[in-house]
N, C-alpha and C positions, 0 to 999 in steps of 0.2 A: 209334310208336303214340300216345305220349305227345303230340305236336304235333298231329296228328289230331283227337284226341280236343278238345284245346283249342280248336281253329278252328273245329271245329262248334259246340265250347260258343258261343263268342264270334258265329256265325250266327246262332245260335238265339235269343241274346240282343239282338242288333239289329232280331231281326221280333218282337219284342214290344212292347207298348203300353209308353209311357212311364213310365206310371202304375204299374205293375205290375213295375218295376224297381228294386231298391233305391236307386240313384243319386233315383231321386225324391220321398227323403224332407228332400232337399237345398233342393228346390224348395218340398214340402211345408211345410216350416219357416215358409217367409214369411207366408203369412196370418196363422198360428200364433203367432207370436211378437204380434206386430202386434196383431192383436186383444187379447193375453193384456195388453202395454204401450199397449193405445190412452191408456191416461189420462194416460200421460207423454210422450206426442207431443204432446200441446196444448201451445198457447204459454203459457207461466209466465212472469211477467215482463218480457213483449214478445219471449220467444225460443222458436225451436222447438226441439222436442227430437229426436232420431233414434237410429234404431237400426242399431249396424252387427253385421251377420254377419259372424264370420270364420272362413273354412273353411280345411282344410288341402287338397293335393292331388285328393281324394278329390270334393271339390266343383267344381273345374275342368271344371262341365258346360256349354254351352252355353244352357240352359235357364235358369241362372241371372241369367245377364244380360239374360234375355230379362222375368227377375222382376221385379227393381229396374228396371225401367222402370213397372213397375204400382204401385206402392206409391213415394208422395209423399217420405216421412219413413224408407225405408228406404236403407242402403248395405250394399255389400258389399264385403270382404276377401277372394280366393281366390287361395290359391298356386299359380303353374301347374304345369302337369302336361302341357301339348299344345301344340309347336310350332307357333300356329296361323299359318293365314292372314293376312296384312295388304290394306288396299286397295290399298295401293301395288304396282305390278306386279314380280312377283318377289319379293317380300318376306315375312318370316318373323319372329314373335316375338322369339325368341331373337337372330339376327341383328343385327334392326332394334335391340333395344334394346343389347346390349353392344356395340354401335359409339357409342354417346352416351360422351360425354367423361365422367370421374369428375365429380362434383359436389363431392362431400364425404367426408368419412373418418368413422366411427363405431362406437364400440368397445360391443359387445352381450355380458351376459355371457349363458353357456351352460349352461344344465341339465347334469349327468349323464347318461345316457341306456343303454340295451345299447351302444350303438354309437359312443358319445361320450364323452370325458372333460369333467368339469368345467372351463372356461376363462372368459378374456377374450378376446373373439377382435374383433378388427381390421374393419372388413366398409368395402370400398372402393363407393361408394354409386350410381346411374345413375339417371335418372328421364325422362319422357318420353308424350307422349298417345299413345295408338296407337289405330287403327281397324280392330278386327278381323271378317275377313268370316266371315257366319253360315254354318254347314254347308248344308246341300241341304234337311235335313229341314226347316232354319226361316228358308229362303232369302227367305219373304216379311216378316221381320221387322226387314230392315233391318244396317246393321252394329252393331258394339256400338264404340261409343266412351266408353273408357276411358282411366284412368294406370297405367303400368306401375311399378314400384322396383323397379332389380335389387340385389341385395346378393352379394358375394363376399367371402367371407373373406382375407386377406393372411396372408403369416409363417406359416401356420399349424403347428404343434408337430409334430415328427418323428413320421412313419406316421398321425396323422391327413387325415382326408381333408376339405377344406376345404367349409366350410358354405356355399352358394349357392340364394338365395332368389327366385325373379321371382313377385314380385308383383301382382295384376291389381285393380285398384280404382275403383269408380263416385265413389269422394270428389275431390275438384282437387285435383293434386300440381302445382304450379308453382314452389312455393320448397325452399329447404332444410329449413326448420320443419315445413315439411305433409309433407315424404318422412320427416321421423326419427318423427312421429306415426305412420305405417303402418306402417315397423316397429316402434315402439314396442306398437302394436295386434295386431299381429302375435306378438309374446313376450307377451301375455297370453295367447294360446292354451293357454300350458302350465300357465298356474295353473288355469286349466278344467279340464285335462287329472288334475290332480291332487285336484283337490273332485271329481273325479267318481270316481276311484279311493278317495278319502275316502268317498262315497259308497258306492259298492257295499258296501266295506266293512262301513259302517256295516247297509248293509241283509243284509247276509250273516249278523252275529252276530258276527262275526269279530274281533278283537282288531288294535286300530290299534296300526302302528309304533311304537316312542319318539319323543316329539314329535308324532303326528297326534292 
């Protein structure tokens, strides 16, 4: 009953307008942001400035890459979430990228989490352009070309389950330096993560941690 129930959910959720789906506050954000930082996009001292979005999983919509095509001075950071399509025939995200040779080695340390202990963890590094084809809804917009970074953890500590990150980004990844930058972009997520927890707090009344 319980499967049922879900797959009509997930019907029902497909024939509604884009807009009116929470996934579209993803999309929403770009103008938003942009407008709120136009003054820091102008060029200061002969250089431009830009803004990068970085989402987690949850952003891995197609839509998004269809955004950072409209906005100049915009990039985007999305961890995937959907084996997608490639142009290449028969070919598959996941696939296509962890067949690329290792590149480089780099050690990330690792927040705490429910489901994670504190570590250094090892991350064996892969990088690569890929050209992923657009679903059906927004077949007339062309592929999205993008860099992919995959990251997997090595060695990792007994009964842990090893950290594995593929990365989807509008910025050039062509060296070693440009892939440790995404994921370096990438682990600021979490300090977001925790100003916004600092947040609520604050907005709650609530009495911060020791230390916050």
């Amino acid at each position: 009953m319980k499967k049922k129930r879900l797959k009509k959910e997930r019907i029902a959720n497909r024939k509604k307008a884009f807009e009116s789906k929470e996934s579209y506050r993803w999309v929403e954000a770009f103008p938003k942001i942009e407008k709120l930082f136009a003054s820091l996009t102008r060029p200061i001292g002969g250089s431009q400035s830009r803004i990068i979005h970085v989402f987690d999983r949850e952003g891995d919509i197609a839509e998004v890459f269809v955004e950072i095509t409209k906005n100049q001075n915009t990039g985007v950071l999305v961890r995937a979430s959907h084996n997608r399509c490639l142009e290449a025939e028969n070919s598959y995200l996941w696939e296509c990228v962890t067949s690329q040779p290792v590149q480089f080695k780099k050690e990330v340390k690792l927040p705490e989490t429910k489901n994670r202990i504190e570590r250094i963890a090892t991350l064996e590094v892969r990088y690569c352009p890929v050209s992923i084809q657009p679903p059906s809804r927004l077949k007339d917009s062309g592929s999205f070309n993008v860099y992919a970074v995959y990251a997997r953890e090595i060695n990792a500590p007994v009964g842990c389950e090893p950290v594995e990150w593929m990365l989807l980004t509008s910025e050039c990844v062509k060296t070693q330096l440009e892939a440790e930058q995404i994921l370096r972009w990438y682990t600021y997520r979490w300090r977001i993560e925790e100003y916004h927890k600092i947040l609520a707090l604050r907005m709650s009344g609530r009495k911060l941690p020791p230390g916050g």
